[in-house]
C-alpha positions, 0 to 999 in steps of 0.5 A, spaced: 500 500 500 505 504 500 508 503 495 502 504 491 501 511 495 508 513 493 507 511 485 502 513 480 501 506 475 498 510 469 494 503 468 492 502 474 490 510 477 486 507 482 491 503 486 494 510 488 487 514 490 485 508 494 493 507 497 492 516 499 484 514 502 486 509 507 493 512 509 491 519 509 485 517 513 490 513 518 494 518 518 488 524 519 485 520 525 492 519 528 491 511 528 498 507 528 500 503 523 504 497 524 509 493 519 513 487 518 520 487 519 521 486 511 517 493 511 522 497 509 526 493 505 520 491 500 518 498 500 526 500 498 525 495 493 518 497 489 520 504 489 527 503 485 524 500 480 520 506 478 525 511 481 532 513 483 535 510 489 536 516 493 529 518 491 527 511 494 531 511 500 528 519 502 521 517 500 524 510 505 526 514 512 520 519 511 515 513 512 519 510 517 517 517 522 510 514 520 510 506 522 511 501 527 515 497 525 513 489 529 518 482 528 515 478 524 514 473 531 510 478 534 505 478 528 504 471 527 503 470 535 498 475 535 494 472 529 494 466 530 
């Protein structure tokens, strides 16, 4: 979903209006955001396919400020 909010997909513009509804809506409620551990990996690796790696790694550390970032062990505990 960040990545959608971040890239425009020309194909498929929808992607990136309902990415900057759901997370602009978190974000104005003030609700937290939590992510795996691989989050900011995958993000970095999404972004440098469609932009320059500095561009990436600003865009990386700017969402970092924004996300909660849990190990993947948490996660699958609270889930099961």
């Amino acid at each position: 979903m960040f990545a959608d909010y971040y890239l425009l997909y020309t194909v498929k513009p929808e992607r990136h209006e309902r990415a900057r509804t759901v997370l602009d809506s978190l974000s104005s409620q003030g609700l937290p955001v939590y992510e795996p551990f691989l989050f900011e990996v995958e993000l970095r690796a999404v972004l440098v396919r469609r932009i320059r790696p500095e561009q990436a790694l600003k865009i990386v550390n700017m969402t970092l400020n924004f996300v909660n970032i849990v190990s993947e062990e948490l996660i699958h505990d609270k889930a099961a």
